[in-house]
VEXDREN-2710 file (C-alpha; in Angstrom, 1 decimal):
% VEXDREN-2710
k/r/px/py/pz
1/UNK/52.5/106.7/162.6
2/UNK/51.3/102.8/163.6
3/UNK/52.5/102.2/167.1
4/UNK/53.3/98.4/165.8
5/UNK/56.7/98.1/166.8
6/UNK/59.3/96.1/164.4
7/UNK/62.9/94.6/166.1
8/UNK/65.3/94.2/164.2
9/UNK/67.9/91.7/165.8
10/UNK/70.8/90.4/164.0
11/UNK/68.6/88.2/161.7
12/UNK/65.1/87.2/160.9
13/UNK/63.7/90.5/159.0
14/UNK/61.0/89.5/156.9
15/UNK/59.2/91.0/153.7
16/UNK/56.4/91.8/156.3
17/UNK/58.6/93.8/158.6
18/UNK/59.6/95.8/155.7
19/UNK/56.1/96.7/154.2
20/UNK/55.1/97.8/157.9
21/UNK/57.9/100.1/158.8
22/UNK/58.3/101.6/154.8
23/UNK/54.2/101.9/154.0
24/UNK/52.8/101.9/157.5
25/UNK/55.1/103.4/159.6
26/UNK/56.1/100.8/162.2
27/UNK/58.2/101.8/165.2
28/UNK/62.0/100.2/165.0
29/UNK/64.0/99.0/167.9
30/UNK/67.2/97.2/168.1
31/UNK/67.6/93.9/169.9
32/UNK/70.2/93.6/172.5
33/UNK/71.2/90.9/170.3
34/UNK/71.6/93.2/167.7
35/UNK/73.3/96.2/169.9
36/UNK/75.8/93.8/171.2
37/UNK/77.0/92.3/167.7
38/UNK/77.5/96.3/166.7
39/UNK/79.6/96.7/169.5
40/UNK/81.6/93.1/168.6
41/UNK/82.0/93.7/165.0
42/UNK/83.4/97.5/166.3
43/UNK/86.2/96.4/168.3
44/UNK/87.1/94.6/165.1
45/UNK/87.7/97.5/163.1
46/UNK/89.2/99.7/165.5
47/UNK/91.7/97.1/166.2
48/UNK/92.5/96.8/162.5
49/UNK/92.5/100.8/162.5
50/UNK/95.2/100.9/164.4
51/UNK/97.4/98.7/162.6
52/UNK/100.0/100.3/160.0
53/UNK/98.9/98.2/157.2
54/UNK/96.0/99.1/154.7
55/UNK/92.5/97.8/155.7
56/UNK/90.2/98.6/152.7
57/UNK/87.0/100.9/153.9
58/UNK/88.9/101.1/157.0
59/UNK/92.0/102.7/156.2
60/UNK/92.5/103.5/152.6
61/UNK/89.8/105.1/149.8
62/UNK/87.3/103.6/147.8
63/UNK/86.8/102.1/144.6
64/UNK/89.2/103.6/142.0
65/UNK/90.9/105.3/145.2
66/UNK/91.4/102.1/146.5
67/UNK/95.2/102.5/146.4
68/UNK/96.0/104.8/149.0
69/UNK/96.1/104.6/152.3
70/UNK/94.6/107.2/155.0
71/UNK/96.7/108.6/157.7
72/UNK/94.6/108.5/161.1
73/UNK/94.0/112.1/160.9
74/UNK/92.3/112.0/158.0
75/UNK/90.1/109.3/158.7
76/UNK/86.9/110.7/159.6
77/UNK/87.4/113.6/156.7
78/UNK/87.3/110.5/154.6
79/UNK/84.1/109.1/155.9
80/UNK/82.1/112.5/155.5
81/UNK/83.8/113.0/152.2
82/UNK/82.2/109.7/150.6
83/UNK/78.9/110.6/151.7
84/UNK/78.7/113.9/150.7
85/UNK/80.0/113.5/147.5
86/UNK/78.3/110.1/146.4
87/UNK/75.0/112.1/147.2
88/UNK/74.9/113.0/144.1
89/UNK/71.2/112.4/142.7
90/UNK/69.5/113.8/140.3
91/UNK/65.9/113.9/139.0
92/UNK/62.4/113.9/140.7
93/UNK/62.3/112.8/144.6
94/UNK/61.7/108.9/145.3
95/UNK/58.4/108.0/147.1
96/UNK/58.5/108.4/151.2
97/UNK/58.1/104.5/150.9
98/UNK/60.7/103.3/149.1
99/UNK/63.1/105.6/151.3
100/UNK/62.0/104.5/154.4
101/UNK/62.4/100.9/152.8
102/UNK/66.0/101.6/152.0
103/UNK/66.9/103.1/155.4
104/UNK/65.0/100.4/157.4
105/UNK/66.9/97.7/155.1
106/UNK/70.1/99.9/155.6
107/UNK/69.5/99.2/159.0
108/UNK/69.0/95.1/159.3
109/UNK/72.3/94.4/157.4
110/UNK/74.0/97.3/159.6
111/UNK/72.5/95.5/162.8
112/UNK/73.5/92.0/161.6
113/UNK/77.3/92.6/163.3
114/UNK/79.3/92.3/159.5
115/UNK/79.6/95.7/158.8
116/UNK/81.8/97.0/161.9
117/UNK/79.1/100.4/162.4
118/UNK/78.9/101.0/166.1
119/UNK/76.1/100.8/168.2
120/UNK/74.9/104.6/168.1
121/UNK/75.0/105.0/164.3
122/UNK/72.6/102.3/164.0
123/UNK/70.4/103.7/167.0
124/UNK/70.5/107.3/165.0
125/UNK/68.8/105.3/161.9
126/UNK/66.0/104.2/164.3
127/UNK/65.4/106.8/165.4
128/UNK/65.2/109.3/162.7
129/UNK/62.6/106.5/161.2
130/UNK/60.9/106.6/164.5
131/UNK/60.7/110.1/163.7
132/UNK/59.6/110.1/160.3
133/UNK/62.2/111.9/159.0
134/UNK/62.6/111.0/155.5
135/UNK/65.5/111.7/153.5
136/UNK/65.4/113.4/150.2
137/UNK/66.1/111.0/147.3
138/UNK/66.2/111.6/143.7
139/UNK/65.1/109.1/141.2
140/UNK/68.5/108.7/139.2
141/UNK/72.5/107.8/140.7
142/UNK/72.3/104.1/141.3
143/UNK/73.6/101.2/138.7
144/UNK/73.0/98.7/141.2
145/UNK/76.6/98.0/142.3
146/UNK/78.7/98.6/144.7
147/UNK/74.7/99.3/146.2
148/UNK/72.5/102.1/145.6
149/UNK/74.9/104.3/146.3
150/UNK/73.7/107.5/145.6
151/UNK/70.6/107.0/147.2
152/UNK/71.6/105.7/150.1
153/UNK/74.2/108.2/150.0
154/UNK/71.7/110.7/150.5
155/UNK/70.2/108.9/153.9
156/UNK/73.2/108.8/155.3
157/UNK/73.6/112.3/154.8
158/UNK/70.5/113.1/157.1
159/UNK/72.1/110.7/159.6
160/UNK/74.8/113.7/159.6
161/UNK/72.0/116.4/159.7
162/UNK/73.4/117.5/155.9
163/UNK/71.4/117.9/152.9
164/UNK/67.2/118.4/152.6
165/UNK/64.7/115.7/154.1
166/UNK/61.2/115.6/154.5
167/UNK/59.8/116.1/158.5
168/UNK/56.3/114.2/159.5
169/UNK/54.0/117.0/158.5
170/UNK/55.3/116.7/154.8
171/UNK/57.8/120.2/154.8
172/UNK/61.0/119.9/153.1
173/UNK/63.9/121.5/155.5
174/UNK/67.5/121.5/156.2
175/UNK/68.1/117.8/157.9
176/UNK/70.1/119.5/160.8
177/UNK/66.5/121.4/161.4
178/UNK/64.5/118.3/161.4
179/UNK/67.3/116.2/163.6
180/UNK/67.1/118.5/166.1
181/UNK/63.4/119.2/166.1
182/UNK/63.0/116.0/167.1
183/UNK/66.1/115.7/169.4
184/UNK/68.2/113.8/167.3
185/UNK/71.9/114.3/167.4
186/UNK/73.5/114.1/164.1
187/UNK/76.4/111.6/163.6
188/UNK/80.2/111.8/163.5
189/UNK/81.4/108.9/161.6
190/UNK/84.1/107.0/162.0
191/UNK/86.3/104.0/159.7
192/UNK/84.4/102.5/157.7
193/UNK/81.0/104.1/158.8
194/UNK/80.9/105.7/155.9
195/UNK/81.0/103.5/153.3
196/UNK/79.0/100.5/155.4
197/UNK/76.1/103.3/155.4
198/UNK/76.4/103.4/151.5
199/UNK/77.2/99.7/150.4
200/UNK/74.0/97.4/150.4
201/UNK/71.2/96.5/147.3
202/UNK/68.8/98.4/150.1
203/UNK/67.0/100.5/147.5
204/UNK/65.9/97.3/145.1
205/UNK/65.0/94.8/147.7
206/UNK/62.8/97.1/149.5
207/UNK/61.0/97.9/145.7
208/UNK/61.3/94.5/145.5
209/UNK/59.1/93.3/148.3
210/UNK/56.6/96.0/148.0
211/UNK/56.2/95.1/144.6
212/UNK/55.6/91.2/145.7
213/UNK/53.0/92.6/148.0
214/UNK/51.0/94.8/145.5
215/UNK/51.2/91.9/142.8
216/UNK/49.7/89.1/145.0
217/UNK/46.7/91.7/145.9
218/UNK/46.5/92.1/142.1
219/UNK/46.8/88.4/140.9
220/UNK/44.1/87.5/142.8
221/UNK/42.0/90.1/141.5
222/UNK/42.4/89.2/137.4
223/UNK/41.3/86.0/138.7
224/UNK/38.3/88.0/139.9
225/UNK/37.9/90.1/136.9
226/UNK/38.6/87.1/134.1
227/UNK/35.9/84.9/136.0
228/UNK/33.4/87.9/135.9
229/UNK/34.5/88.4/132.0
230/UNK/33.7/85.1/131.4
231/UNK/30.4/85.2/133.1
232/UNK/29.1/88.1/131.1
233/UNK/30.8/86.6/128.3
234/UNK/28.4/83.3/128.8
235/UNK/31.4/81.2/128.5
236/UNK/32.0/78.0/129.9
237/UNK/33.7/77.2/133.4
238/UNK/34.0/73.6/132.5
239/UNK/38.0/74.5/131.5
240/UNK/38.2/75.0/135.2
241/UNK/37.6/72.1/136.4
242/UNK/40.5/70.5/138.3
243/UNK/41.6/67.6/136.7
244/UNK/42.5/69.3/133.8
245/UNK/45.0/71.4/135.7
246/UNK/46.3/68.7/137.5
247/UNK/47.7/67.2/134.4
248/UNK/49.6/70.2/133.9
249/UNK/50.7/70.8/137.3
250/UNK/52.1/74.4/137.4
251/UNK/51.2/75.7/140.9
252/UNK/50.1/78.9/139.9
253/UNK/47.3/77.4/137.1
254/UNK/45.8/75.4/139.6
255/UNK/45.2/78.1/142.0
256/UNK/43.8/80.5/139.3
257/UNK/41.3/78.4/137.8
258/UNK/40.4/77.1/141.6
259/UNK/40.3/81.1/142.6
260/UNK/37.8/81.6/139.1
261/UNK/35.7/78.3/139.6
262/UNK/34.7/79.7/143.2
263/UNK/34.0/82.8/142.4
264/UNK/31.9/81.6/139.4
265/UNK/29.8/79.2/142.0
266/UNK/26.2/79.2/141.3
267/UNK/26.0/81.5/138.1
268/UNK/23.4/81.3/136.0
269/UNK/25.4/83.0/133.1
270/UNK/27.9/80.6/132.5
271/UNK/27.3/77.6/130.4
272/UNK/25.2/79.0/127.9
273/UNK/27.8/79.5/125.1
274/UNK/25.4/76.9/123.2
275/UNK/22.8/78.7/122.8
276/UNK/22.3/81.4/120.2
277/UNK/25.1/81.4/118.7
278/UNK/27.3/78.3/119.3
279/UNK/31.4/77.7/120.0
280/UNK/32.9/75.1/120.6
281/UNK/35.6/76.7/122.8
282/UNK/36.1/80.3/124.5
283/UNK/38.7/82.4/123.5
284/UNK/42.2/82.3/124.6
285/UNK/42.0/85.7/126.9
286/UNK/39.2/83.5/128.7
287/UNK/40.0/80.1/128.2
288/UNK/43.7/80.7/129.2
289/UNK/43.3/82.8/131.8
290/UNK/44.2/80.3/134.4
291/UNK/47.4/79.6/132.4
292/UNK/48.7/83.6/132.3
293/UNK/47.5/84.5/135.7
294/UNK/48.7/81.0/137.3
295/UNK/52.5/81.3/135.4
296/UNK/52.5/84.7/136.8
297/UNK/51.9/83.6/139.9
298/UNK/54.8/80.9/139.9
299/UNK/57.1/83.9/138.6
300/UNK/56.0/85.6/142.0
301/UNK/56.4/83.2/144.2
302/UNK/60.3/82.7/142.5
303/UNK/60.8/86.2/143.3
304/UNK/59.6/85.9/146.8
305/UNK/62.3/83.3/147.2
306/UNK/65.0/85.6/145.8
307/UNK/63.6/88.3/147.8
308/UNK/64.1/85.9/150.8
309/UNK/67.6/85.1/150.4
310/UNK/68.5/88.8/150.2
311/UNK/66.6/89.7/153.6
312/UNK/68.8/87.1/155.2
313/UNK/71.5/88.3/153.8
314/UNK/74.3/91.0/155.2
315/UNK/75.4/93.6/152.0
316/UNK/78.3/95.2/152.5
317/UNK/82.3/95.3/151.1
318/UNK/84.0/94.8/153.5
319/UNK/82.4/92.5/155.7
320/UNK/83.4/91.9/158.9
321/UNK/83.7/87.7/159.3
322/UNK/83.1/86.2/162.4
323/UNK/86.5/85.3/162.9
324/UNK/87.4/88.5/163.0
325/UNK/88.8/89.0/159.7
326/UNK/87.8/91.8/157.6
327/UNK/87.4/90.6/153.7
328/UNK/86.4/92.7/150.5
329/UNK/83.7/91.0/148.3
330/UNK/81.0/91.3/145.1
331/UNK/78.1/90.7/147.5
332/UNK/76.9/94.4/146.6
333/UNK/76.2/93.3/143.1
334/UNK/72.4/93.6/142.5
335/UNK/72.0/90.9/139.6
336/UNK/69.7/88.2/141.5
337/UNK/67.4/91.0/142.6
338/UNK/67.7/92.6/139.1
339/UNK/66.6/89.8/137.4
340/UNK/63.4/89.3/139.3
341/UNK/62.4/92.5/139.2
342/UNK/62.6/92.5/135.4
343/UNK/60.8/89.5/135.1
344/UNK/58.2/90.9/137.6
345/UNK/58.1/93.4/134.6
346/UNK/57.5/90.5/131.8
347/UNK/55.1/88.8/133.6
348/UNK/52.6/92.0/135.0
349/UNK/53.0/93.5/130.8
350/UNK/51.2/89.8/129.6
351/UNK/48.9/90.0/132.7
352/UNK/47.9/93.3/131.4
353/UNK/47.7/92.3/127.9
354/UNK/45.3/89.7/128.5
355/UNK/42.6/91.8/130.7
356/UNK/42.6/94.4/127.9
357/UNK/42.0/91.7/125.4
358/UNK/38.8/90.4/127.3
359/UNK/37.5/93.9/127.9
360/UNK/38.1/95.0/124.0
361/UNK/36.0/91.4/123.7
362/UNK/33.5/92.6/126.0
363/UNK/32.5/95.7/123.8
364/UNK/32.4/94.5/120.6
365/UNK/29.2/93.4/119.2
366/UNK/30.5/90.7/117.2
367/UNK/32.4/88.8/119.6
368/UNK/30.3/89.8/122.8
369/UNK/26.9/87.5/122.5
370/UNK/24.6/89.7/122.4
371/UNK/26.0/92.5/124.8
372/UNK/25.4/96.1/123.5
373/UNK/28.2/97.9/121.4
374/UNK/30.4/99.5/123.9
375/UNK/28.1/98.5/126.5
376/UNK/26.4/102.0/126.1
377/UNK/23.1/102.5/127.1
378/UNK/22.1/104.0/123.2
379/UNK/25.3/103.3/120.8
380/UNK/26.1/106.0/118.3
381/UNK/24.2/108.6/120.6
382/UNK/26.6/107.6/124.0
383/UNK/29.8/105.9/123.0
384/UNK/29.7/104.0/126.2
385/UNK/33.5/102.1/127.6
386/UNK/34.8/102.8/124.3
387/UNK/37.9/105.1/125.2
388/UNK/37.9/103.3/128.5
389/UNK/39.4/100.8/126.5
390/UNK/41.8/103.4/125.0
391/UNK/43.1/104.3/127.7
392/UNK/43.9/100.7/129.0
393/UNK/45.7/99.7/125.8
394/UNK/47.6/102.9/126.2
395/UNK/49.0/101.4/129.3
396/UNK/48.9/98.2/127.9
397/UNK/51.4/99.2/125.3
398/UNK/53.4/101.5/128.4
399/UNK/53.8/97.9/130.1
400/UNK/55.2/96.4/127.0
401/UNK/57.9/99.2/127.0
402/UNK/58.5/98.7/130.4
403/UNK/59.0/94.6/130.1
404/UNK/62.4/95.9/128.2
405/UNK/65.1/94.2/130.8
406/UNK/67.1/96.6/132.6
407/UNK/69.2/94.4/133.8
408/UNK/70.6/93.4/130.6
409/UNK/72.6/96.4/130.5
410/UNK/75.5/97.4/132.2
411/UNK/77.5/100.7/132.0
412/UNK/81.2/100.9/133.6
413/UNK/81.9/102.9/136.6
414/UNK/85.1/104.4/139.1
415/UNK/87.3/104.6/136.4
416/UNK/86.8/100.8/134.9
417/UNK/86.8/99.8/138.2
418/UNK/83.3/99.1/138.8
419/UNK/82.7/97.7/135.3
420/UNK/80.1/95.8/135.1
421/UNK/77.0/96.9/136.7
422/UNK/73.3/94.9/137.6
423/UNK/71.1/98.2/136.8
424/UNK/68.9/96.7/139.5
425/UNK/67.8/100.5/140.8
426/UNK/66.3/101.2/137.0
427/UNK/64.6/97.7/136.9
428/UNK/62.8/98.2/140.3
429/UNK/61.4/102.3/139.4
430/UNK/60.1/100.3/136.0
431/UNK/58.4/97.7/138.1
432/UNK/57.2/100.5/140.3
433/UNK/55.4/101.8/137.4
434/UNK/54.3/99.0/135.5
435/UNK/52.8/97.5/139.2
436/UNK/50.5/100.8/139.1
437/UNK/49.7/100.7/135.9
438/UNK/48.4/96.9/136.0
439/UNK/46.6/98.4/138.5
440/UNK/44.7/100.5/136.4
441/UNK/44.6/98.1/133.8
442/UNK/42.7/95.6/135.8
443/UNK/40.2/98.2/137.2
444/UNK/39.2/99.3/133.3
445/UNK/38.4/94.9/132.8
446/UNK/36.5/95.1/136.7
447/UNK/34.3/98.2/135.1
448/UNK/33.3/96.6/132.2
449/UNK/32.9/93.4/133.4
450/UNK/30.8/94.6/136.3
451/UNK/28.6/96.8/133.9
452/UNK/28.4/93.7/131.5
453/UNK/27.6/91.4/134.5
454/UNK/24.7/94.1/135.4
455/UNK/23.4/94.1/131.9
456/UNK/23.3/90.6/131.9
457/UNK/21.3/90.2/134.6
458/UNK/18.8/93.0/133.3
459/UNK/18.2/90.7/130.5
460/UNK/17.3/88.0/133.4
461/UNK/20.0/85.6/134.0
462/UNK/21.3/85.5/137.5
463/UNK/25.0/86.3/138.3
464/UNK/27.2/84.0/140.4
465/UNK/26.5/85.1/144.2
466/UNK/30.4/86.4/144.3
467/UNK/30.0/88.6/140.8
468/UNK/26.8/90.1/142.7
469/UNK/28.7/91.1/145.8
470/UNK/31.9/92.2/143.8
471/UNK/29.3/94.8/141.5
472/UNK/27.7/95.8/144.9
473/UNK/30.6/96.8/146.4
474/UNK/32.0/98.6/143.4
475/UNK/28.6/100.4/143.0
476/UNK/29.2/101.2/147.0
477/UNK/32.4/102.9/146.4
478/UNK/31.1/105.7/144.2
479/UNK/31.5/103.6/140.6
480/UNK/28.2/103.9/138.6
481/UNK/26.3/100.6/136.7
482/UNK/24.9/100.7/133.2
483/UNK/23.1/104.4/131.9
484/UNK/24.0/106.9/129.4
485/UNK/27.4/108.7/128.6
486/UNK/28.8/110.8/131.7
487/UNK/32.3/112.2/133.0
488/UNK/34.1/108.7/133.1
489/UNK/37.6/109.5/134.7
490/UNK/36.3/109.5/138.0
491/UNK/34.8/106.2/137.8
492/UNK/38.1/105.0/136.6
493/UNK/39.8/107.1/139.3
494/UNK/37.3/105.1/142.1
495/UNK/37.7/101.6/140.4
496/UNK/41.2/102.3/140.4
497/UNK/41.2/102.8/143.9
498/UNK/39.1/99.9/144.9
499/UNK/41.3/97.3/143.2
500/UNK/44.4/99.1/144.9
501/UNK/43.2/98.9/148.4
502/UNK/42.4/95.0/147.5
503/UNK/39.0/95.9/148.2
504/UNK/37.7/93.6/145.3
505/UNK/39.3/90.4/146.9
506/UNK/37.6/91.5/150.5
507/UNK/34.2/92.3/148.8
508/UNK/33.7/88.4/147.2
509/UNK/36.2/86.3/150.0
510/UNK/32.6/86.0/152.4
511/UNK/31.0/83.7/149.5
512/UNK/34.1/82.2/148.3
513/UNK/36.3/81.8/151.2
514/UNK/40.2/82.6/151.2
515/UNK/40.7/82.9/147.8
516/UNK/44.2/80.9/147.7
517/UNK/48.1/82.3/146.8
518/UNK/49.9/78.9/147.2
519/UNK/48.2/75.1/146.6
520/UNK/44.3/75.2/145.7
521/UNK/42.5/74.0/148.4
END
């Protein structure tokens, strides 16, 4: 666990807080702020629990239920009763960091003062965090309304030491084990606990902004990989030059080609598409580049914003107003994160779809200048990065399937209650998956254009200082240059692993500087 400690007051939680307590296992502390806006929102609901009249979440059931009102007796029966039956998941566990995400972000709107949760309940969710207890969620029950209910369903349940979670050595046990293992006492929940614990787009957003931060690392390093395509490809890096971006001045373009153009300074490779056989112009998977990497990066940036606004915002139904009134809403609806994430999903499938193009380009004899079939050391005996390219159009064509909009769907719920639903839960597990794939995808372009770059240079022309340093540090991490046919899943496995761990971007940054997100410098 990193002894970085993140506090969360009753605003100001930022995508940053959220990748360090979900991925990296910040501490969590509440802010007095924060404490004493529990404790104000909490005398609010009790008051209105003690009224006669019908307080929905407070006083009554939920959703379809809605209708009936709760005797006082029955109150905390109630609150038990929602959690443990809307844990209802089903399917393969969720990753340890998107639960930790959705408890942590469970957390900030609880600690914002709307949602009327008292002090200790909030203090129980930092500290079975701090303890890295980590519920047991399951990868289906949430349409992305009325929040991710069943999987926060399911943290809640730990908060009440029910139901299975996973303790800091990895072991699945009984959650009443692990709480009080660690000294936790489990929670007795109280009017409107319950369903506060339950109601929030938790589960998306914190996809959502772990997403953002896996996609910038891998922006940057197709700009990497297209500008060391185009190097072994002996292409031109005159379509970089700035002034032609600035007459189309999309953000993201700009950056891109100014992210390629420093990466290609000082190659003797590029520039010599005149030569043997002459062109005019590149192809599109080169000469565009900056286009599809820079639009992507705009898309991004769009979905940082959205991602923003949702951080800053307090999900829940009801909401406790500062004036003191409590008022039912649609704020749990999970359409604006939705969306994003689906587009996230659009954007990563064309990113992908352009890298494999320029690697299928890099091992075919007619359309590579001069590079060997394949790239293989002796072509017909070795078969070289032939079925490395397989195996990226594969995902190629996975990422394609997985640009299909979830969010355009919608399924009615709680008897017609709930009936129309964002589907925000099944558009972030997609992006989940098509993030990782891109991943690979842009490894397979990084091996062949590293091996092309190398085999180049055999032949005598002199790589851009960056493309030396990126093949030097690929070749460090256990991923073999040029030579005959051998077990090639590993290498994958380790280039993988070094685009992941945005150890590309680190390995040319000391010849190029900062390679830029926002405006080119």
């Amino acid at each position: 666990m990193d002894m970085h400690t993140v506090v969360v007051g009753t605003s100001g939680t930022t995508a940053d807080d959220v990748v360090a307590v979900a991925r990296h296992g910040a501490r969590v502390e509440l802010s007095t702020a924060a404490v004493d806006a529990l404790a104000a929102s909490r005398l609010i609901v009790d008051a209105l629990a003690a009224k006669p009249e019908p307080v929905y979440g407070v006083s009554t059931g939920f959703g379809a239920l809605a209708s009936r009102h709760i005797s006082t007796e029955l109150r905390a029966q109630l609150q038990r009763n929602i959690v443990r039956s809307h844990a209802a998941g089903m399917g393969p566990r969720v990753e340890r960091e998107v639960v930790r995400a959705l408890m942590f972000l469970r957390l900030k709107t609880v600690a914002s003062g709307h949602t009327g949760v008292r002090p200790e309940v909030a203090q129980t969710m930092a500290d079975v965090l701090n303890a890295g207890i980590t519920p047991v969620v399951h990868e289906y029950g949430s349409l992305g309304c009325s929040g991710d209910l069943a999987p926060l369903s399911h943290c809640a349940l730990t908060l009440m030491g029910e139901g299975e979670a996973e303790g800091p050595d990895g072991t699945v046990r009984p959650a009443g084990e692990l709480l009080a293992a660690h000294g936790i006492t489990p929670v007795e929940l109280r009017e409107k606990e319950g369903l506060a614990l339950l109601n929030g787009t938790d589960g998306m957003l914190g996809m959502l902004v772990m997403a953002l931060a896996d996609l910038r690392n891998l922006y940057t390093s197709a700009d990497i990989t297209a500008a060391l395509s185009l190097e072994a490809l002996l292409g031109t890096e005159k379509v970089l030059a700035p002034e032609l971006h600035a007459i189309r001045p999309h953000p993201g373009q700009g950056v891109s080609a100014d992210n390629m153009l420093r990466v290609l300074a000082g190659s003797g490779l590029t520039g010599h598409h005149q030569d043997d056989a002459p062109r005019v112009q590149d192809a599109y998977s080169v000469r565009c580049a900056p286009q599809v990497n820079g639009a992507g990066r705009d898309t991004v940036d769009y979905a940082a914003v959205v991602a923003g606004r949702e951080l800053a915002s307090a999900v829940d139904n009801p909401v406790v107003l500062p004036d003191g009134r409590v008022e039912s809403n649609g704020n749990f609806h999970g359409a604006p994160v939705a969306y994003v994430l689906d587009f996230l999903a659009i954007v990563a499938a064309d990113l992908g779809s352009i890298c494999e193009r320029r690697t299928d380009r890099l091992l075919d004899k007619h359309r590579s200048h001069g590079l060997p079939p394949f790239l293989a050391d002796d072509a017909g005996v070795d078969s070289g990065l032939m079925i490395a390219q397989y195996t990226q159009a594969a995902l190629v064509s996975e990422m394609k399937r997985l640009a299909v909009p979830a969010s355009a769907d919608s399924i009615p719920s709680s008897a017609m209650q709930e009936d129309h639903v964002s589907m925000g839960w099944s558009a972030a597990r997609k992006l989940r998956t098509a993030v990782d794939n891109l991943t690979r995808i842009v490894a397979v372009e990084l091996y062949a254009a590293t091996r092309a770059v190398e085999l180049r240079a055999a032949e005598g022309l002199v790589p851009a200082p960056a493309s030396q340093a990126a093949v030097a540090a690929l070749r460090a991490a256990g991923v073999e240059g040029p030579g005959p046919d051998r077990f090639l899943a590993p290498d994958l496995a380790a280039a993988d692993t070094f685009v992941r761990e945005g150890r590309l971007v680190a390995a040319v940054e000391p010849l190029t500087g900062p390679l830029a997100w926002g405006q080119p410098a």
